[in-house]
C-alpha positions in Angstrom: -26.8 36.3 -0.4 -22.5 35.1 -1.5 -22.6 32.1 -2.7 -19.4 30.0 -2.5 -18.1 29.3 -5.8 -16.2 26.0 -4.6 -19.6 24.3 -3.6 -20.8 24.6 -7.3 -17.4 23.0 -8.6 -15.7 21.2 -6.2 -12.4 19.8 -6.6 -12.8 16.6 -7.9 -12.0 13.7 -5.4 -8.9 10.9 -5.7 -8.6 7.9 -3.5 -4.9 8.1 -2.3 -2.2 6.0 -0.3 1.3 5.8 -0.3 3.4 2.3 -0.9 6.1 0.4 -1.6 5.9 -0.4 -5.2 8.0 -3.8 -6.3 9.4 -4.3 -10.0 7.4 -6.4 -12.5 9.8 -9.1 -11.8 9.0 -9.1 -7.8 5.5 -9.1 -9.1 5.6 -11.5 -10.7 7.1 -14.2 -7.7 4.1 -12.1 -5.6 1.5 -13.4 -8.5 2.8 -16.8 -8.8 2.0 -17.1 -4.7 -0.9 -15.4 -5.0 -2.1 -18.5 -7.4 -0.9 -20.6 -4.9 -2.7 -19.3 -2.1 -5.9 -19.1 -4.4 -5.3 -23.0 -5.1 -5.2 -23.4 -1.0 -8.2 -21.4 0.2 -10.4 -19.9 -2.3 -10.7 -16.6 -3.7 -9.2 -14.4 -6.2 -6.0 -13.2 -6.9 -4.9 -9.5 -6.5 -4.1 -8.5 -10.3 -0.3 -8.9 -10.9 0.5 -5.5 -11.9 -1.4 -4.3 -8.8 0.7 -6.1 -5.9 2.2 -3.4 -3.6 3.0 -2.6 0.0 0.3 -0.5 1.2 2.5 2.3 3.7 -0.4 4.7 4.7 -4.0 5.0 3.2 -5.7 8.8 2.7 -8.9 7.9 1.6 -10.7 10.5 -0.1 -8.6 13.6 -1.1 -8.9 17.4 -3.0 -6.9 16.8 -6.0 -6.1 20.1 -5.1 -3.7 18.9 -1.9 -1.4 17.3 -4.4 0.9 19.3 -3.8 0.8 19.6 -0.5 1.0 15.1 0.3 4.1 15.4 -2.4 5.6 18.3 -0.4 5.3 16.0 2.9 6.8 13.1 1.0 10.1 14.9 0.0 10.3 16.0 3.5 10.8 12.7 4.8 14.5 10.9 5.8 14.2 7.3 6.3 17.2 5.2 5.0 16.7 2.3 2.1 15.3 -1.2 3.6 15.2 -5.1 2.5 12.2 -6.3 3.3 12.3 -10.3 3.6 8.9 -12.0 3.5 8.4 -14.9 4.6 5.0 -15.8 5.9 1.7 -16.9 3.7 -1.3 -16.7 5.1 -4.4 -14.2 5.7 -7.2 -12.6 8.0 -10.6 -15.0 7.0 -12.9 -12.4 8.5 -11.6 -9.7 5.9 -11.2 -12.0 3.3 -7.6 -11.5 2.4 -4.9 -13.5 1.7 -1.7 -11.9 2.3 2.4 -12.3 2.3 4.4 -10.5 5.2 7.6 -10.7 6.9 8.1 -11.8 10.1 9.5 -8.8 11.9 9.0 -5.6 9.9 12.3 -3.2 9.3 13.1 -0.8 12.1 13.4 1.7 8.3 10.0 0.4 7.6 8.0 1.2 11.2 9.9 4.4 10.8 9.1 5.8 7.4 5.5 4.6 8.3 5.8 6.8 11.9 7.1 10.0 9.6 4.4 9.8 7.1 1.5 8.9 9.8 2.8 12.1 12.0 3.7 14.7 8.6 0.5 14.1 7.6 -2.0 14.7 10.7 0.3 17.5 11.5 -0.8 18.9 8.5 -4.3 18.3 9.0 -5.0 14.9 6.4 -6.7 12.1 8.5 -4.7 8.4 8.5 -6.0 5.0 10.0 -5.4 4.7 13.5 -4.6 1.4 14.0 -1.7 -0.6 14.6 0.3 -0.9 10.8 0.9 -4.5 9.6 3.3 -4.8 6.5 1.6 -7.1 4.4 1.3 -7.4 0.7 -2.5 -8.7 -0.9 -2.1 -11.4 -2.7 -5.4 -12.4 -2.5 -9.1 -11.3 -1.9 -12.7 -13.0 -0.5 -10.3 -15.6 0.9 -12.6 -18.3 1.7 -10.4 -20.7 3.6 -8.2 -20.3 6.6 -4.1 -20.8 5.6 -0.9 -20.3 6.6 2.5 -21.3 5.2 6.2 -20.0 5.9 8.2 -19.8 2.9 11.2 -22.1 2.4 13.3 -19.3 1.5 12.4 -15.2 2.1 11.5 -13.6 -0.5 13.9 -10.3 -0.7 12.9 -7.1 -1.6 15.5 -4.2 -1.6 13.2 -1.1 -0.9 14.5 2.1 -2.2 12.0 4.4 -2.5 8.0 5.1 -2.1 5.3 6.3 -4.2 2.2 8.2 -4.0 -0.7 5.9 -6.0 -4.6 7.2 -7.0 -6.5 4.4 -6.6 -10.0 3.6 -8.9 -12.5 1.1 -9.6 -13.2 -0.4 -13.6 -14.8 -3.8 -14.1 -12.0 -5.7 -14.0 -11.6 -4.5 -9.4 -9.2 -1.7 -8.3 -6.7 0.3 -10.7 -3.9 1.9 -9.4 -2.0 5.0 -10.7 1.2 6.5 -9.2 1.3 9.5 -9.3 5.3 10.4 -8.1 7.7 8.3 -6.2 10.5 9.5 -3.9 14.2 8.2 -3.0 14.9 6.7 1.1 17.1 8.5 2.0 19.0 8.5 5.3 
């Protein structure tokens, strides 16, 4: 009887998405609301250094397609973005307090639309449901709020990233792993 060598050592597992990653100084305004929504309705605020814009989630991947979701990333042609958020507020039956803008980017629905299709066409599985640009600001929101901004919040987009995500007693970690240019 063959035995298959990959079912005594698998490839080890990473929890993988692609995002929008801000600078430490964008992070910082995010933080900053995050404490404000916390001080409104309850919960706990996403960790500073952890505030991104999710673009598609993976799940559960071989480390050994690496290469093959990097590959899939360079292939795509979306042009550079602002993103202006303006709206405070979150979903109480998931318990998350979030900031989004109020009409996402036509560059935004569109590099979301390449990656989605890039990557079922080569066979990874992506969430089906309808995207919703939002950033996390905040989780086990207890308290239903909602705010509008006085002034947007800007954020020139110029590129995405592929991040490993992990748990350590302090909640989720994140890791990227390489980042790409939007490029028209």
């Amino acid at each position: 009887m063959a035995v298959d060598g990959s079912a005594l050592n698998p490839q080890p597992k990473l929890r993988l998405f692609f995002a929008c990653w801000p600078d430490a100084a964008l992070q910082e305004q995010l933080a900053q609301l995050g404490r404000q929504l916390q001080r409104q309705c309850g919960g706990k605020p996403s960790r500073r250094e952890n505030l991104h814009l999710t673009l598609v989630f993976l799940g559960d991947v071989d480390s050994a397609d690496l290469p093959q979701l990097q590959q899939i990333a360079a292939s795509i042609h979306t042009p550079p973005f602002e993103l202006q958020l303006t709206q405070l507020g979150g979903w109480l039956e998931a318990g998350i307090g979030w900031l989004r803008p109020d009409a996402t980017p036509a560059a935004l629905t569109q590099l979301v639309t390449q990656l989605n299709q890039a990557l079922r066409d080569a066979g990874f599985k992506t969430e089906n449901r309808r995207y919703q640009a939002h950033i996390t600001l905040l989780r086990k929101q207890a308290h239903a709020y909602g705010q509008r901004l006085a002034a947007p919040l800007r954020w020139p987009v110029g590129d995405f990233c592929l991040v490993a995500s992990s748990l350590d007693h302090h909640g989720p970690s994140y890791r990227i792993i390489a980042s790409w240019p939007l490029r028209g």
